[in-house]
C-alpha positions in Angstrom: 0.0 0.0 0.0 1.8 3.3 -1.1 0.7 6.7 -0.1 0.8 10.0 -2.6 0.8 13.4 -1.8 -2.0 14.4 -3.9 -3.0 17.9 -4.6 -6.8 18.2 -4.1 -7.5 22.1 -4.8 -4.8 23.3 -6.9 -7.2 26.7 -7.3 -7.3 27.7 -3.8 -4.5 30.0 -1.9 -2.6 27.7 -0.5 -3.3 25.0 -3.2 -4.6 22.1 -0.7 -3.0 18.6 -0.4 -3.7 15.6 1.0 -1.9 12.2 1.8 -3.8 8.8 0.2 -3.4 5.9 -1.7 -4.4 7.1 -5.0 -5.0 4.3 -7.1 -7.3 3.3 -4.2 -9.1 6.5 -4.6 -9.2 5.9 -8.7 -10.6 2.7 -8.0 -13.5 3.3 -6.1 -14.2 6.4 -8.4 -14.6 3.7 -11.5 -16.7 1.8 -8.8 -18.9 5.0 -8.4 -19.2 5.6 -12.4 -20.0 2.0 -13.2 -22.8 1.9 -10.1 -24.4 5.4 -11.8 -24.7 3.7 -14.9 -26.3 0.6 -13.7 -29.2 3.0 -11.8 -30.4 4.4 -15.6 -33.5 3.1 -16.7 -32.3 0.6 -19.8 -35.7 0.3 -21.4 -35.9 4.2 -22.9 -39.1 4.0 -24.7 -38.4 4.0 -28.4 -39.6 3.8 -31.7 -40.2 0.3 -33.5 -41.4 -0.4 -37.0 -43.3 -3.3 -38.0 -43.3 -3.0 -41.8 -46.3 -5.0 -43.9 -47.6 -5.0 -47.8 -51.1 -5.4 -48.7 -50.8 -8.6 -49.9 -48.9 -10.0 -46.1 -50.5 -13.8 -45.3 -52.3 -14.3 -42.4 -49.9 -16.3 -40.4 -47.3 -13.7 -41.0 -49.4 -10.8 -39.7 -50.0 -13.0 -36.9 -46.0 -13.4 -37.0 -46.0 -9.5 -36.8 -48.6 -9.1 -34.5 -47.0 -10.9 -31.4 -43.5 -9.2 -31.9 -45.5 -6.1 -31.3 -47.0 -7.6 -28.5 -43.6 -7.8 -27.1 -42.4 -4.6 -27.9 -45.6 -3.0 -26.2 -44.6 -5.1 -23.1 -41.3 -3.9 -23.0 -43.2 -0.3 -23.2 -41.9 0.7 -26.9 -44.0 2.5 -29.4 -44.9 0.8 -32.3 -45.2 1.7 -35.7 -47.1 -0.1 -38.6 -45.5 0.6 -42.2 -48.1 -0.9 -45.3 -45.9 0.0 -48.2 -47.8 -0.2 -51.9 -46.1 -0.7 -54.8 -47.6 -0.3 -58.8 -51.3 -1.4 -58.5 -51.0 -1.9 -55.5 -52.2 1.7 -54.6 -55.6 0.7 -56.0 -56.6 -1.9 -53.0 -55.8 1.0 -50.5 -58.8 -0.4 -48.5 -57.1 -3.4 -48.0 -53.9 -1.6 -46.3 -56.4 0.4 -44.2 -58.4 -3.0 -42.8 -55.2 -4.8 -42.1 -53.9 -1.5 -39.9 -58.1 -1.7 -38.5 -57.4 -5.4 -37.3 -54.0 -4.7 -35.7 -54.9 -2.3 -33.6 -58.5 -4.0 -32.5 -56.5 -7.4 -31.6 -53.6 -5.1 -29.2 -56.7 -2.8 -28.0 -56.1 -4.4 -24.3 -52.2 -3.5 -24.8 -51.7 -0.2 -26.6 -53.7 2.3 -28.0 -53.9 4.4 -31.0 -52.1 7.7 -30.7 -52.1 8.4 -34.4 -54.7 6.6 -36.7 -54.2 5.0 -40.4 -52.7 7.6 -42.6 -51.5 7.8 -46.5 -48.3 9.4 -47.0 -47.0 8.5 -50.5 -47.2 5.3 -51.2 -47.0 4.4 -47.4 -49.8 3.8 -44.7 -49.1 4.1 -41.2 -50.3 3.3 -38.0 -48.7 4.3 -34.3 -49.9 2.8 -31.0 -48.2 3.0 -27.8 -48.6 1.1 -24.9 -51.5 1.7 -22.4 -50.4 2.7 -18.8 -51.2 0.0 -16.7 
């Protein structure tokens, strides 16, 4: 165990000093850090898209559905994407009544902060997760 002379105010008049084991001190300041970081809340909500097309089966909407389910859980927004391509822009309905199901089967988990909208060739849907 080795002790430093280690100059704790070098601002003040006379600059202060003080007798420790330094790496000690470095030590438990790492400690200090590392415990900080532990105490922030990992699961920041965020953002997550879910992207479909009109023509998505319905085992893989199902597929889609329960990965949102998860993210909601986890408290994440979720996003719903129904990208059209070509002639696909004339069955718009259908984009709109597969966003309509979604959000009826996660009613009990999330609801709808911003409803089915066209933008471009896109439709999208956002729900976040209801506060329980």
């Amino acid at each position: 165990m080795g002790l430093d002379l280690v100059e704790v105010a070098p601002t003040s008049d006379p600059p202060v000093c003080r007798i420790m084991d330094y790496g000690k001190w470095q030590y438990q300041q790492k400690r200090k850090l590392r415990e900080s970081h532990k105490k922030t809340p990992k699961n920041v909500t965020t953002l997550k898209e879910i992207r479909l097309r009109p023509e998505t089966d319905k085992h893989d909407l199902e597929i889609k559905q329960k990965h949102a389910r998860e993210f909601l859980a986890k408290g994440h927004k979720v996003q719903f994407t129904v990208f059209f391509r070509g002639r696909q822009m004339l069955h718009k309905d259908r984009g709109y009544q597969i966003l309509k199901d979604l959000a009826e089967s996660l009613d009990e988990l999330a609801k709808v902060e911003r409803s089915s909208k066209m933008t471009g060739r896109r439709m999208t849907l956002l729900v976040v997760p209801r506060a329980s």
